[in-house]
N, C-alpha and C positions, 0 to 999 in steps of 0.2 A: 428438469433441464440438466443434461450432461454438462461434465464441466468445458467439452469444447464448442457447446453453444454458449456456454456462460462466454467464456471468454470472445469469438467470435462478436454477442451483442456488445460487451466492453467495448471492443478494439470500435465498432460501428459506434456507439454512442459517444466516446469522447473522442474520436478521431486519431486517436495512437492506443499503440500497445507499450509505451514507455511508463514504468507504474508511478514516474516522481512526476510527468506531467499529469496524470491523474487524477494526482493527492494536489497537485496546485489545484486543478479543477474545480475538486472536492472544499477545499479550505482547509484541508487537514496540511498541518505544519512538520517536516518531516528534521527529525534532530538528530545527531550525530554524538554520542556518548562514551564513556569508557563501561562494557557492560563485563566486562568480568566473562565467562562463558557464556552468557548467552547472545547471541547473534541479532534480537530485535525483537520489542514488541509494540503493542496500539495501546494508548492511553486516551481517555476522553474525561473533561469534566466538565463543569459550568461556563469556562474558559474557551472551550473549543477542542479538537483532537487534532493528537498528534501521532505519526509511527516513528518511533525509537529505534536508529538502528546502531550494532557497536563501530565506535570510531576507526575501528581497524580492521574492515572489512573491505576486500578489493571490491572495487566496481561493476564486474560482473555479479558478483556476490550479492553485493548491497541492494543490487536492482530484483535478483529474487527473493530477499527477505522483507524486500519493499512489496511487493508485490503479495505476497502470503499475508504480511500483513495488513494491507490493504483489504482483502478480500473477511481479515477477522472482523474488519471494524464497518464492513458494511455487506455482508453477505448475500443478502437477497434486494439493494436498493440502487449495486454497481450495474448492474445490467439489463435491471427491471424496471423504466422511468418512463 
């Protein structure tokens, strides 16, 4: 699968292309941090997952690093259900 069928079945299966409604979907917790250089990552433990992104990142921003990260922490199960 290409990545603009990937995305495509995304947008079809949870009914937006917005990647923080998504992660509500999902149950993943999305946090807001001071990350020093780097822009966001996915965490997951016994707890649950979360996508980390840094606190000082515009809004446009935040939405593609939500997004990228999104796609780390479940790559083959966002569009394949």
């Amino acid at each position: 699968m290409d990545i603009k069928e990937f995305a495509q079945k995304t947008i079809q299966r949870f009914g937006t292309h917005d990647p923080f409604d998504i992660c509500n979907q999902l149950g993943i917790v999305i946090l807001y941090l001071p990350l020093g250089r780097m822009r966001g990552y996915c965490y997951s433990n016994e707890n649950g997952k979360a996508v980390v992104l840094h606190d000082g990142l515009a809004e446009h921003e935040a939405r593609v690093v939500c997004a990228h990260e999104l796609v780390n922490h479940r790559p083959a199960a966002i569009a394949c259900r």
